[in-house]
C-alpha positions as CSV (number, residue, x, y, z in Angstrom):
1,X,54.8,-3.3,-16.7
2,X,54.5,-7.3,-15.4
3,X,52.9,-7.5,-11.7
4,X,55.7,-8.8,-9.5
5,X,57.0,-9.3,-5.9
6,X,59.7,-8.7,-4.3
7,X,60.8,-12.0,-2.9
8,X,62.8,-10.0,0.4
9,X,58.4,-9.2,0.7
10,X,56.3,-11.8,-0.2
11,X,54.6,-11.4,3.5
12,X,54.2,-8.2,3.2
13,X,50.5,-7.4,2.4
14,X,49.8,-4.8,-0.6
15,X,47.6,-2.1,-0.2
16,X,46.7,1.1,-2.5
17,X,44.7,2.5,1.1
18,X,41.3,2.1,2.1
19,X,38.5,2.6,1.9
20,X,34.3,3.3,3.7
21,X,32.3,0.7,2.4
22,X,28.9,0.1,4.8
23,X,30.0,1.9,7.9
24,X,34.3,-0.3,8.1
25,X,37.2,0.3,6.0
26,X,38.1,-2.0,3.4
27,X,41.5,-2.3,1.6
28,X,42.0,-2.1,-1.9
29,X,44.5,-4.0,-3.8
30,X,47.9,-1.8,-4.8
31,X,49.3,-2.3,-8.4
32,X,51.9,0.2,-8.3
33,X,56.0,-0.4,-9.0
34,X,58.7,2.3,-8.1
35,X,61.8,2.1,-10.8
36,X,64.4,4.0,-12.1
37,X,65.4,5.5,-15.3
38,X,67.6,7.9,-16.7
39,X,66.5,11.2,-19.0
40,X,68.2,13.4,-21.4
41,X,67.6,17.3,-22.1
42,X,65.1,17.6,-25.2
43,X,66.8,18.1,-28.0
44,X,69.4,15.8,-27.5
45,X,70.6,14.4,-31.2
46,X,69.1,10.6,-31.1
47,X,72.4,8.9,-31.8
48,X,73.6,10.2,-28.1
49,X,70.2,8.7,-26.9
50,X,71.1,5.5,-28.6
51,X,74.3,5.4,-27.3
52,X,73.6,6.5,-23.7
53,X,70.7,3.9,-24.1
54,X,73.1,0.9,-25.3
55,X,75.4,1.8,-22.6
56,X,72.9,1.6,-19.5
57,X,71.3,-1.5,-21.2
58,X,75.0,-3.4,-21.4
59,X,75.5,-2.7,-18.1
60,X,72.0,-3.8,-16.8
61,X,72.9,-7.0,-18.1
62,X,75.9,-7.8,-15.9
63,X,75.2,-10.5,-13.6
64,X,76.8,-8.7,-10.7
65,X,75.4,-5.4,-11.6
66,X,71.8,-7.5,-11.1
67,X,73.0,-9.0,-7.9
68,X,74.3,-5.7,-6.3
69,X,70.8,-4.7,-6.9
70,X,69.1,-7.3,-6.0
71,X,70.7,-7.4,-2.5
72,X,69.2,-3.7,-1.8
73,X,65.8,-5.5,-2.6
74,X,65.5,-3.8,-5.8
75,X,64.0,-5.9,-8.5
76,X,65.5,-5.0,-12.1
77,X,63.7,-4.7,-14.7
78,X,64.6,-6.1,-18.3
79,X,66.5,-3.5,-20.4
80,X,64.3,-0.9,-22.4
81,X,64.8,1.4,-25.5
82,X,64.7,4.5,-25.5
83,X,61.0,5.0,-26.7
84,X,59.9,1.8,-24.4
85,X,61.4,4.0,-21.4
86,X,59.6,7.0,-22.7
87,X,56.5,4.9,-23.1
88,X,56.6,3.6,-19.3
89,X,57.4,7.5,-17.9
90,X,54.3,8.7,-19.6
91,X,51.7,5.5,-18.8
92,X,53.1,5.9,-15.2
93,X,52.8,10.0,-15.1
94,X,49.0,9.9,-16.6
95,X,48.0,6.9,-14.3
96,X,49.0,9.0,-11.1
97,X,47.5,12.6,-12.9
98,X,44.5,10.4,-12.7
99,X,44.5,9.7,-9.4
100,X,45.8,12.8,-8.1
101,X,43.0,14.4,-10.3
102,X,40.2,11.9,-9.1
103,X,41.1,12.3,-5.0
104,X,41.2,15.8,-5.4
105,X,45.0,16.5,-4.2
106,X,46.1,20.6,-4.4
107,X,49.3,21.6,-4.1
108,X,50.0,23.5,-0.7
109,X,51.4,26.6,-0.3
């Protein structure tokens, strides 16, 4: 996924958290993106997913359908395939497994 902005933001700084380096707290670049998507139960025949696909796709296209968007500071993204939007949910679910894994974070009771 391209690095981007939100231009409502741009003086906002970005931060992933911080940090104890030599006795003060440093901050660590972010590189992280919330987005949207839609799923289907497994199973479903791939011709629905096409269609289902091709439907969200045409109207993610609409100029006005950007703008709406785009005025609740949302940034949309270009339209994806199927398997592209597959691709993205798993890169995205293993990159924060990793971290979750790698700061040690347990579920609560």
């Amino acid at each position: 996924m391209p690095a981007f902005r939100i231009v409502e933001a741009l003086d906002v700084v970005e931060y992933i958290g911080s940090r104890l380096v030599s006795g003060r707290y440093v901050l660590r670049p972010a590189r992280s993106a919330s987005w949207y998507g839609y799923g289907v139960p497994r199973g479903t025949p791939r011709p629905v997913i096409d269609k289902i696909s091709a439907g969200f796709n045409a109207v993610m296209k609409v100029p006005s359908v950007r703008a709406a968007l785009q005025k609740q500071a949302l940034q949309p993204m270009e339209p994806m395939s199927a398997d592209e939007m597959a691709e993205l949910y798993a890169a995205d679910a293993e990159k924060y497994a990793k971290i979750i894994r790698e700061a040690g974070i347990k579920l609560s009771d």
